[in-house]
Phi, psi and omega in degrees: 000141189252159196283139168229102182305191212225148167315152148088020178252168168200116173231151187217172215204143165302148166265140149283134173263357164040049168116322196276089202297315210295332194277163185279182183274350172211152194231143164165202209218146178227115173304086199290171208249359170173189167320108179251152176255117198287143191116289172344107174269150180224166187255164195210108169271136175227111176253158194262136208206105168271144192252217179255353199222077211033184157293158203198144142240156202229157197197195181220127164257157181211179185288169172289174193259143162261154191264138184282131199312153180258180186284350184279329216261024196235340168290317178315327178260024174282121182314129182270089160236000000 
C-alpha cells in the first residue's frame, strides 16, 4: 500500500543536481491543511526520516500556536477580595 499524504503533510527529499551545482540542495511539497492567503505565515515542524531510498524529511504544517496567557496577566482582572 503506498503512502498517501494528508492535508497538513510535508516532505522534502535531497535533489539530485546532475551536474547542475545552481540547482537546489533539497526539493518536496506541502499539502496545504486548508485555504492560504499570500503573505500568511503557517508553522512547518520537520523530522529526519529513513526511508527506502534514503533519508528524507517529512513533516506537518499547522496555523501558529498562539502564546499562552500567563498567569499575571490573567490575575490582573481578578477582584482583589
Amino acid at each position: 500500500m503506498a503512502y498517501e499524504p494528508k492535508n497538513g503533510d510535508a516532505a522534502i527529499f535531497p535533489n539530485d543536481k546532475r551536474g547542475n551545482e545552481k540547482a537546489p540542495d533539497m526539493r518536496g511539497y506541502v499539502l496545504a491543511h486548508r485555504d492560504l492567503k499570500a503573505g500568511e505565515k503557517v508553522e512547518l515542524a520537520m523530522w529526519k526520516r529513513d526511508g527506502s531510498n534514503g533519508g528524507f524529511y517529512s513533516g506537518k504544517i499547522s496555523d501558529p500556536r498562539k502564546k499562552a496567557e500567563s498567569a499575571d496577566a490573567r490575575d490582573s482582572d481578578a477582584i482583589p477580595f
